[in-house]
N, CA, C and O of each residue as an XYZ file, in Angstrom:
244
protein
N      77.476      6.258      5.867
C      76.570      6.323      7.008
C      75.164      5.919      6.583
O      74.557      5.139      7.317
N      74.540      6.405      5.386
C      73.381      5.727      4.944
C      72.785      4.824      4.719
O      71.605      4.532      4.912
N      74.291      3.905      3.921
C      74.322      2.462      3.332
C      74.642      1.906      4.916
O      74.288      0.731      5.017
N      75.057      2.300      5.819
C      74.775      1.617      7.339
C      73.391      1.566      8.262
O      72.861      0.724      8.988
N      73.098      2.903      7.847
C      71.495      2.694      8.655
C      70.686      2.025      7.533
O      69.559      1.908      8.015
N      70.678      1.627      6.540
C      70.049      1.162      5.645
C      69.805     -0.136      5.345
O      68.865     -0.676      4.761
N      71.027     -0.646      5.950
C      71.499     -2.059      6.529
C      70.822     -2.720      7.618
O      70.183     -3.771      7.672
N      71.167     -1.708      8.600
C      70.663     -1.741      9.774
C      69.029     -1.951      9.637
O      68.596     -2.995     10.125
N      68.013     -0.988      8.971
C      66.914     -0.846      9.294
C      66.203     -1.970      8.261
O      64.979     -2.059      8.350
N      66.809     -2.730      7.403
C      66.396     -3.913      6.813
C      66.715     -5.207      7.740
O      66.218     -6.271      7.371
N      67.502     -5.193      8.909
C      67.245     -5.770      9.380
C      66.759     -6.283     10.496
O      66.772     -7.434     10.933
N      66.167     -4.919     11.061
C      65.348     -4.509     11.868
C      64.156     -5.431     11.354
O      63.618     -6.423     11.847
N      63.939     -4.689     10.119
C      62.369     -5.216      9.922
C      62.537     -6.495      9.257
O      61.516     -7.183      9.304
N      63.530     -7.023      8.647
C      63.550     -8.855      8.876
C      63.487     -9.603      9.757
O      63.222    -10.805      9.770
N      63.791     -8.745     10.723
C      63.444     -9.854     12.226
C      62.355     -9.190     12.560
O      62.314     -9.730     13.665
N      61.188     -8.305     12.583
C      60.250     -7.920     13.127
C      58.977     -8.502     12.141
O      57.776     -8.510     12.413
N      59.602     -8.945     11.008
C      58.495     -9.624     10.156
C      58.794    -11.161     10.198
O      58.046    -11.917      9.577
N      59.962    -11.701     10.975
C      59.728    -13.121     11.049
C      59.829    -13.558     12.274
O      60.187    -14.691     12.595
N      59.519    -12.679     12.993
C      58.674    -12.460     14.565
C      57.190    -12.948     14.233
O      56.448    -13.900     14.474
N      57.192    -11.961     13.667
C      55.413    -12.238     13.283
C      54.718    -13.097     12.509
O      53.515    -13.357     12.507
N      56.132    -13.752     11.461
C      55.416    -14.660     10.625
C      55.713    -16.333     11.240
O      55.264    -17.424     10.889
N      56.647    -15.931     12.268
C      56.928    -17.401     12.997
C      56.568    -17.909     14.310
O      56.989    -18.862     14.966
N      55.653    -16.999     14.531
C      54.668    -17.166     15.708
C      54.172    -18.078     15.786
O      53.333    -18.508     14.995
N      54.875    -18.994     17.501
C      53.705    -20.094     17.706
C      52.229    -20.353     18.026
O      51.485    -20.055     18.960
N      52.122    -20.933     17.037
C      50.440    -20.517     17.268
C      49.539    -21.227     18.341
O      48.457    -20.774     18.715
N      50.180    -22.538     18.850
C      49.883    -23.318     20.209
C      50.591    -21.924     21.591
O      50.452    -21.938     22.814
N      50.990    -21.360     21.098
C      51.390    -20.482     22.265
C      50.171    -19.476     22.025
O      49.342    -19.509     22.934
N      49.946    -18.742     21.161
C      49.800    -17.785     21.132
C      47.296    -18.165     21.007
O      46.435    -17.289     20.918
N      47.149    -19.255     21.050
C      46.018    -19.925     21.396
C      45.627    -20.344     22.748
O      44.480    -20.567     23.137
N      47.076    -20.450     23.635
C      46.915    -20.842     24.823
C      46.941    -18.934     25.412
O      46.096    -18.747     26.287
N      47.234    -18.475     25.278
C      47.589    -16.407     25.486
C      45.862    -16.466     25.479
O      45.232    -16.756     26.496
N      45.157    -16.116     24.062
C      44.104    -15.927     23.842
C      43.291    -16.795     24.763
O      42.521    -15.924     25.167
N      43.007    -17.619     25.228
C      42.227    -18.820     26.114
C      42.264    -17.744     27.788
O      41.433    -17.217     28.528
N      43.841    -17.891     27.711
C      43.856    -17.532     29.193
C      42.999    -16.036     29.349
O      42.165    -15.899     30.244
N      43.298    -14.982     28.406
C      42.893    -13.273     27.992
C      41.282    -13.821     28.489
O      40.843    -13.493     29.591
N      40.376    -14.802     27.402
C      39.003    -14.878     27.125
C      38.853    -15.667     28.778
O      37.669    -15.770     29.098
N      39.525    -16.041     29.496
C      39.188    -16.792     30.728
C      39.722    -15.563     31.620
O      39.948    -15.789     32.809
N      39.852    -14.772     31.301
C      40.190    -13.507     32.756
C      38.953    -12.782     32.130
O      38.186    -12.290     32.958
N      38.638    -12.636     30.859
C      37.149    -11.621     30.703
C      36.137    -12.236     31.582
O      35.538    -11.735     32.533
N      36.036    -13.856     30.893
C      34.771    -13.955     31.855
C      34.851    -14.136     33.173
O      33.835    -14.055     33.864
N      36.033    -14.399     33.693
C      35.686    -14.632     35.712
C      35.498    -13.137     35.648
O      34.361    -12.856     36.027
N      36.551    -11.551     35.135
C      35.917    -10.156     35.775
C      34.384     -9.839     35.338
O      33.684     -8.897     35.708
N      34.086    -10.816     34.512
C      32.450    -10.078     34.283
C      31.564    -11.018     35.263
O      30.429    -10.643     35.559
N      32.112    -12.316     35.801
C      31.184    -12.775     37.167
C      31.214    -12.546     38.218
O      30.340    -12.768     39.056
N      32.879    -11.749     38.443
C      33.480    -10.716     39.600
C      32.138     -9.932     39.462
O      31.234    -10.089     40.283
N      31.993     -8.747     37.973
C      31.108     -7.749     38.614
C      29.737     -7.838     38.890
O      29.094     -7.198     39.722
N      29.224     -9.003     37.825
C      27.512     -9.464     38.279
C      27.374    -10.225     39.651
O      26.293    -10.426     40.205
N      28.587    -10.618     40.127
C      28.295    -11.266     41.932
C      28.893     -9.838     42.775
O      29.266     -9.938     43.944
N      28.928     -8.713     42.144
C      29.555     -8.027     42.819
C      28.136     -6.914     42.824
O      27.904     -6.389     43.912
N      27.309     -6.595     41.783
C      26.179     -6.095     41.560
C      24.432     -6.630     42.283
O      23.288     -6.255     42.537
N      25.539     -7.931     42.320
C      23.980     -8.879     42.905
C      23.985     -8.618     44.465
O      23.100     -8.422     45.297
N      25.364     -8.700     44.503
C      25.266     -8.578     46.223
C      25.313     -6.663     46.937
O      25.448     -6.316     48.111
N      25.199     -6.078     46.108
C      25.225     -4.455     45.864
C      23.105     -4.596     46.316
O      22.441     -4.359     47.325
N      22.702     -5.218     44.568
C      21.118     -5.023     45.344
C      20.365     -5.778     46.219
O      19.232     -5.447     46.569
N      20.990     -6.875     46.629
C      20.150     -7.577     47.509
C      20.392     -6.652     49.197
O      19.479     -6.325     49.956
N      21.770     -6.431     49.389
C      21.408     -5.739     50.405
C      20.800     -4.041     50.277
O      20.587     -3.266     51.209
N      20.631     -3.816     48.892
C      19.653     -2.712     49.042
C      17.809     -3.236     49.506
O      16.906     -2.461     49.824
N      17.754     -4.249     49.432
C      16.233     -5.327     49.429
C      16.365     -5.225     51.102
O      15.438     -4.747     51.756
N      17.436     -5.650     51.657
C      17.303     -6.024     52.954
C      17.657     -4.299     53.555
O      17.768     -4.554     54.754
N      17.819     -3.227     53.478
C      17.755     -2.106     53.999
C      15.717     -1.559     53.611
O      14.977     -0.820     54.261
N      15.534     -2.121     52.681
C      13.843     -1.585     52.091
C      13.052     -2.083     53.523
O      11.836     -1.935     53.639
């Protein structure tokens, strides 16, 4: 039973380390692009979302 999970859990982590070491990196550059292109549209979401917060505090003054 030992020499089976022992088996088993080496090859668990042979495929979980050549997961990671065979990563496409044109994939995984296009991931990062898209991640850094959703930060910046939610941070112009919240500064057009802040701008239009104080201008109609200007037009209640």
């Amino acid at each position: 039973v030992r020499q089976d999970f022992n088996k088993s859990l080496i090859n668990v982590l042979q495929t979980g380390s050549s997961n990671l070491t065979l990563a496409d990196t044109n994939v995984e550059a296009a991931n990062s692009q898209a991640l850094s292109t959703r930060e910046s549209i939610a941070v112009s979401a919240l500064s057009l979302a802040n701008q239009t917060q104080q201008s109609v505090l200007q037009l209640l003054r």
